[in-house]
C-alpha atoms as one frame of an Amber mdcrd trajectory, in Angstrom:
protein
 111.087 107.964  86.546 109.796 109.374  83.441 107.141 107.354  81.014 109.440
 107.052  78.408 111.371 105.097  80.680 108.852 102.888  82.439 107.528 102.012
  78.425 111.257 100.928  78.140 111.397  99.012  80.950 108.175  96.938  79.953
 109.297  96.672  76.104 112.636  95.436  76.957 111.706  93.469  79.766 109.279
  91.352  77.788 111.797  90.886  75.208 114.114  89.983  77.692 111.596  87.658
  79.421 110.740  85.841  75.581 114.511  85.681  75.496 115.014  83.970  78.978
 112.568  81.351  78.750 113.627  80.774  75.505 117.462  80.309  76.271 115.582
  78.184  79.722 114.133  75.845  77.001 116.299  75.366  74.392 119.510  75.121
  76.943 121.190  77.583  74.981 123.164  80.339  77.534 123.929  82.966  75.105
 119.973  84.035  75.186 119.603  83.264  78.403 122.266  85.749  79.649 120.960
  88.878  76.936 117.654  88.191  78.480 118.510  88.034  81.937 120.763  91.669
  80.626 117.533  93.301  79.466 115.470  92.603  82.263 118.179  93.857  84.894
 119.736  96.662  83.195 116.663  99.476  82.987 116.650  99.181  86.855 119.856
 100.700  86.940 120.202 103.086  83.723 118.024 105.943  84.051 119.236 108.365
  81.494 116.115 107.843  78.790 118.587 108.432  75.909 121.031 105.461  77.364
 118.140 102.907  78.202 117.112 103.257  74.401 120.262 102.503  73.179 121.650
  99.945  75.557 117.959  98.140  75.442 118.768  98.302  71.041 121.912  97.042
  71.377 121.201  93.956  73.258 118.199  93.292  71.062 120.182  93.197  68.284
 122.563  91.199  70.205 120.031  88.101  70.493 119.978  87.918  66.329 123.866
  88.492  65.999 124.499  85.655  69.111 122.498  82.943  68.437 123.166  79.632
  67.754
């Protein structure tokens, strides 16, 4: 476990968290599951390269998805 990849974890794990309670409140599932997705998925990705781009995609994800 690197620092690049623990900042990673925390940046996309708040965003994840903002996304999750927001989904929580608004009963909307689609931001619910992304930010359920980017708290879990640094956990099991450690390539630094890989937890960039996954934690990218499914940030961009949340403005594509919504409703």
């Amino acid at each position: 476990m690197s620092a690049t990849n623990l900042i990673a974890g925390i940046i996309f794990g708040g965003i994840g968290f903002v996304a999750f309670i927001y989904g929580k409140k608004q009963a909307s599932w689609k931001p619910l599951a992304i930010g359920i997705a980017l708290m879990a998925y640094p956990y099991f990705v450690s390539n630094t390269i890989a937890l960039y781009a996954i934690g990218g995609l499914l940030t961009l994800s949340l403005f594509f998805f919504h409703d």
